[in-house]
N, C-alpha and C positions, 0 to 999 in steps of 0.2 A: 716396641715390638721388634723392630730391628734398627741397625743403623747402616753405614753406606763406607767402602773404600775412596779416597781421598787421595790427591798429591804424595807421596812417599819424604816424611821428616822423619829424625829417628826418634824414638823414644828414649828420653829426659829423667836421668835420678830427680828426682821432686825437690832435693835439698842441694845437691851439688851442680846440678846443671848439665854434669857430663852425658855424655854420647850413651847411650846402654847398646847390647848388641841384639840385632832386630829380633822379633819373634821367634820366626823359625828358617821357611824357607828365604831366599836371596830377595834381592827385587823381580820384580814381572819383569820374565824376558820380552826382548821384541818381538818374540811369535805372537806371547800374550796380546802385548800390545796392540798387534796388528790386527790379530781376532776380534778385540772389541772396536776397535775403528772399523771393520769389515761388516760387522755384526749391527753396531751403532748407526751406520750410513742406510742398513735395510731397515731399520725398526724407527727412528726418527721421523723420517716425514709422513710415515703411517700416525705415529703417535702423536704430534702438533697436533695431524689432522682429524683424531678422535677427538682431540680434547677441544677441539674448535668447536666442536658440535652444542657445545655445554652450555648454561646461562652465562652471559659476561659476566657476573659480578664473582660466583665459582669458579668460573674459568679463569680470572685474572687470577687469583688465589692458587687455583694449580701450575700456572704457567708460571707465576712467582718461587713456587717450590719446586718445580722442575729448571729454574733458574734462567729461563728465557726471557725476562723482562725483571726489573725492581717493581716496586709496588704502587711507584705510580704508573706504571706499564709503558716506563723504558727499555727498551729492549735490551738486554743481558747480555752475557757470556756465556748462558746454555751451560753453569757450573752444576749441571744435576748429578752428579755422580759418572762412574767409569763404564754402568749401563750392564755391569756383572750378569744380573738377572734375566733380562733381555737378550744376553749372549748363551748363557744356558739354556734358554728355548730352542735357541737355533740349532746349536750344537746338539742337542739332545735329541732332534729331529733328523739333521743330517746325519748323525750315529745311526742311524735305521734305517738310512739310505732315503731318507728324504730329498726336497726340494728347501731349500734355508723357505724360499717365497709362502710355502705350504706352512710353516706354524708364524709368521709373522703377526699373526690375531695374535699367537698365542704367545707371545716376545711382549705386545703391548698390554695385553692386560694383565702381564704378572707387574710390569713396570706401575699400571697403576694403581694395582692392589698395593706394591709396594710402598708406592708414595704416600694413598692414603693410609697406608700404618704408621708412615715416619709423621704426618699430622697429626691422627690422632694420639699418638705415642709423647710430642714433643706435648701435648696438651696436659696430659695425665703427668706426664711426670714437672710439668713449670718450667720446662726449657726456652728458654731464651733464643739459641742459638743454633742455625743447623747449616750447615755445608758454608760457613762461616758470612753466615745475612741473617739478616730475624727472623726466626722460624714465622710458620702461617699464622699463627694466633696473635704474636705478639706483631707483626705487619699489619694485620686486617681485624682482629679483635676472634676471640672465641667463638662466637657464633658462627659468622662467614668461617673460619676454618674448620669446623666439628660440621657444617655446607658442604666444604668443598671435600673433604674428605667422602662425604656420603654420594656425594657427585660421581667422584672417582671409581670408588666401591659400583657404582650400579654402572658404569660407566664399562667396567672389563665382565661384567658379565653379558651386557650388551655387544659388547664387543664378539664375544665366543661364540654367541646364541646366532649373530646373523650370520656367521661362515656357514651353518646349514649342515642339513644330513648328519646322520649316525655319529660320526667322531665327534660334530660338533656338542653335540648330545654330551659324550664322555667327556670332554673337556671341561663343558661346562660344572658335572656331576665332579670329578678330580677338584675343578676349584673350589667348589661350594666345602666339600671336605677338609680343603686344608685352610679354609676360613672358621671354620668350626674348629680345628684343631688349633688354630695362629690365639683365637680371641682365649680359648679352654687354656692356653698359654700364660697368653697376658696377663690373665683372671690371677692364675696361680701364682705368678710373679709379684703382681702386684698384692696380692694377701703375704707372700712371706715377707714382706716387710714390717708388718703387725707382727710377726710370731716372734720368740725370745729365740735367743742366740745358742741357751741349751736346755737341757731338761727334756721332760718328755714330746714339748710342743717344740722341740727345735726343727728344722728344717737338716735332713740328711741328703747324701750325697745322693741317692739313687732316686729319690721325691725333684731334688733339685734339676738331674738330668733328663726327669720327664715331663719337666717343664718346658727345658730350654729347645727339647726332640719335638714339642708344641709352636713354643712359640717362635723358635728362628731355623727350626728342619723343618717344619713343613713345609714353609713356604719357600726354602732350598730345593727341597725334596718336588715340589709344584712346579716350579721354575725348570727344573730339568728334564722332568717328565713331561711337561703339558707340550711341548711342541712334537712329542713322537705321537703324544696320544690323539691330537689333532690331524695328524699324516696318516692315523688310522693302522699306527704299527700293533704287535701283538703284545696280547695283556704282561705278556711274561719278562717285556723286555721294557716296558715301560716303567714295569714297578721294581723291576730293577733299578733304573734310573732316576727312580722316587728313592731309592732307598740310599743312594750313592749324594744325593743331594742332601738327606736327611745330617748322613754324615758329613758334611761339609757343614750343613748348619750347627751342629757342635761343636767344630771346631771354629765357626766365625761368631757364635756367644762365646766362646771359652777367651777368644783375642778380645771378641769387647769387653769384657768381665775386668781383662787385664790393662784396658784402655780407661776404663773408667775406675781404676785408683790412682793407677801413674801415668796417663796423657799425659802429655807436653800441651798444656794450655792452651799454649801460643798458636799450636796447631788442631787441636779436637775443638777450639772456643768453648771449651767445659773447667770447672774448675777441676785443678788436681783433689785425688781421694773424696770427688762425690756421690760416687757408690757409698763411702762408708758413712758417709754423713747421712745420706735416709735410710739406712738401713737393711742396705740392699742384701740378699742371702745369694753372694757369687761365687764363684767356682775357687776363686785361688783362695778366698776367706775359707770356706766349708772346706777345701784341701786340706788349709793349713790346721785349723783346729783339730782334724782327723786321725791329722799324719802325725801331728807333734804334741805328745801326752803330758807336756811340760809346760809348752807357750801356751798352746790350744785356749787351757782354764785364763793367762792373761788376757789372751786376744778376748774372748767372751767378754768377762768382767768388764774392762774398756768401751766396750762397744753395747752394753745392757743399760750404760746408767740413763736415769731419769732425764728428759730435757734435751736439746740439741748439744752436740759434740762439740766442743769448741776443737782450736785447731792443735796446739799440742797433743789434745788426745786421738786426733785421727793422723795425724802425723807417727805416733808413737805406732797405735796400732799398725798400720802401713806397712813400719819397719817391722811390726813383732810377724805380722805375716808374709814377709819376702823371709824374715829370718826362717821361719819355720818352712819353708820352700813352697808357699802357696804359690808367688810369681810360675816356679820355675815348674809345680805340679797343672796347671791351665796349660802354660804355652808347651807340656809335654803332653796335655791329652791333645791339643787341637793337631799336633804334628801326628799324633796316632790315629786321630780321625778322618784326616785327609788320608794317609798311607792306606787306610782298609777301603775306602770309596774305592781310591786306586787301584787297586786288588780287584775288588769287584768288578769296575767296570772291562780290567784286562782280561777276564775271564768270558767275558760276553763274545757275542756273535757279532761284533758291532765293526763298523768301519773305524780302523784304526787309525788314519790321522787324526779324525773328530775326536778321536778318547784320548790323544794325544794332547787336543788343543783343551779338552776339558781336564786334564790333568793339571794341563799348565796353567790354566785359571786356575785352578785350585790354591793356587800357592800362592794368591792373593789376599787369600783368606790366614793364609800366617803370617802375610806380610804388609797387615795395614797397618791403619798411623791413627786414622777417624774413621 
C-alpha cells in the first residue's frame, strides 16, 4: 500500500553497478531535516504512548515495526522511517495558523494507519523484509501481524474520536474516507497483476493513475489535511491540502514503481526487477509500452509468458523498458506532480514558511532510495 523514505544511497545500474543520478530533486536540505526532527520530537512520545495502550502480544508487534525494540523486545534504534507523514500533519495545521500541539492526534493516527498498511501490505505481497529487519509476519508469524495490523487500524481511530467536539467528528469522517479509498486502491493493484499485458484487458495509463491517486494519494492527501481539519480550519483550505498531498502521493508511487525494478538491493533489502517478476502493471512499464510503438510489443511478449520469469528475461525486459524511456517517463511525471502541489499550495491563503517547509518535504519524495 505504500512504502517509507529511508537513509539516502544512490540508485545502482542493476548490471554495472555504477552510481545512476538521483531521481529528481537533490538531497533533503537541512531545513528538511530539521522539520522532521522538530515535528518527530512532538509526535513520538504521544505515539509510544498510544501504542502502549494495546495488548502485549500486538503491541510488541507494532513496536517491532515501528523499530523500537527486535522481536524479542530489545529495545532498538527507533529505525521506523523519517516520520514524513507525521510531519505533514503538522505542517498542514500550522499552514492554517494553527497550534503544531492542536493536530498531534492527528500526526499519530495517520502514523499508524500508515504502519498498519506497511503490515498488511508486506503480508499480501510475501515480503520478507521492511526497513531492513523481518517485516511483522515473518518476525511473529501471520496471524499476530494481520493482529497487530488491526490493532493499529482501530487504534487511530480511537485516537481522533477521544480529541472530542465537531472537528474531531471531521477528522474522523476525512480518515474513514481515505481508508475506503487506500484499500479500493490496493484491491485494484492487486487485480492488475492477473490482467495481461495487452489486448483489451490490458491495464492503461489513466485506469493505472486511478489506482495509485487510491492507494498512495490519499493517504498523502489524509496526512496533510487531517491536522488543519482537526484545528477546525475551513473546509476550502483543507481540501486544498487533501489535494496537494494527493499529488505528492503520485509522485511517491511513481519513485517506488522505479524503486522496484532497479533498487540497489543492498539498500531497499528487495530483489532487483521484482515488480517485474509478479507482474506488477507500474508506471515506467505502462510508459514505456505507450510511448514506444516499436519496443512496447517486445516488452509485452517478454513479460506474458506462461510460468515465472526467469532472470535473463526480466533482466532483458528491464533494459527494453529504460530503453524505451519508461525509467525516465515516472521519475518525469513524479517531478511534475510535486511542481503542481507546489503551485497549489503557493496560491493559498496559508502561512508561508509552513508551505515552505512543505515544499521542501516534498522533495523527499523524488529523492528516496527505500
Amino acid at each position: 500500500m505504500a512504502s517509507h523514505a529511508a537513509p539516502h544511497a544512490p540508485l545502482r545500474h542493476p548490471h554495472t553497478g555504477e552510481a545512476s543520478a538521483p531521481p529528481g530533486a537533490p538531497s533533503a536540505s537541512r531545513g528538511a531535516t530539521a522539520t522532521l526532527a522538530r515535528c518527530r520530537a512532538l509526535v513520538e512520545p504521544a505515539l509510544r504512548e498510544a501504542v502502549r495502550a494495546l495488548h502485549p502480544q500486538p503491541g510488541l508487534v507494532a513496536a517491532h515495526a515501528f523499530g523500537w525494540c527486535a522481536a524479542d523486545g530489545t529495545p532498538g534504534d527507533g529505525d521506523g522511517g523519517k516520520g514524513v507523514r507525521p510531519a505533514l500533519a503538522l505542517l498542514g495545521a500550522e499552514a492554517v495558523g494553527a497550534e503544531p500541539e492542536a493536530a498531534v492526534p492527528a500526526a499519530v493516527a495517520i502514523e499508524l494507519i500508515h504502519t498498519f498498511s506497511l503490515i498488511h501490505d508486506d503480508i499480501m505481497d510475501g515480503d520478507e523484509r521492511r526497513r531492513h529487519r523481518d517485516s511483522a509476519w515473518k518476525a511473529f508469524g501471520t496471524g499476530p501481524a494481520i493482529l497487530a495490523g488491526d490493532a493499529l487500524f482501530a487504534l487511530a481511530v480511537r485516537t481522533l474520536a477521544e480529541r472530542g467536539g465537531p472537528a474531531a467528528g471531521a477528522a474522523v469522517r476525512e480518515l474513514s474516507v481515505m481508508l475506503g479509498e487506500l484499500v479500493h486502491g490496493q484491491a485494484d493493484d492487486v487485480q492488475f497483476e492477473s490482467r495481461p499485458w495487452s489486448g483489451p484487458g490490458a491495464v492503461g495509463l489513466a485506469e493505472y493513475r486511478a489506482m495509485a491517486l487510491r492507494k498512495t494519494g490519499a493517504l498523502l492527501g489524509c496526512a496533510t489535511a487531517l491536522g488543519s481539519v482537526l484545528a477546525g480550519a475551513p473546509p476550502r483550505l483543507t481540501a486544498a491540502l487533501d489535494q496537494a498531498g494527493r499529488q505528492w502521493g503520485l509522485a511517491f508511487q511513481a519513485v517506488d514503481d522505479v524503486l522496484g525494478i532497479w533498487g540497489d538491493p543492498d539498500v531497499t533489502g528487495k530483489p532487483v526487477h521484482g515488480d517485474l517478476r509478479r507482474g506488477k502493471k507500474t508506471l515506467p512499464v505502462l510508459g514505456a509500452t505507450a510511448a514506444a510503438p516499436t519496443i512496447g510489443p517486445r516488452i509485452e511478449r517478454l513479460l506474458s509468458g506462461d510460468g515465472p520469469l526467469d532472470e535473463a528475461c526480466v533482466r532483458h525486459a528491464a533494459d527494453l523498458v529504460e530503453e524505451a524511456g519508461g525509467r525516465a517517463y515516472a521519475l518525469r511525471e513524479a517531478r511534475t506532480r510535486v511542481s503542481a502541489a507546489r503551485d497549489q499550495l503557493r496560491a493559498l491563503p496559508l502561512t508561508g514558511p509552513r508551505v515552505d517547509e512543505l515544499v521542501a518535504l516534498s522533495e523527499l519524495f523524488l529523492d528516496r532510495r527505500v
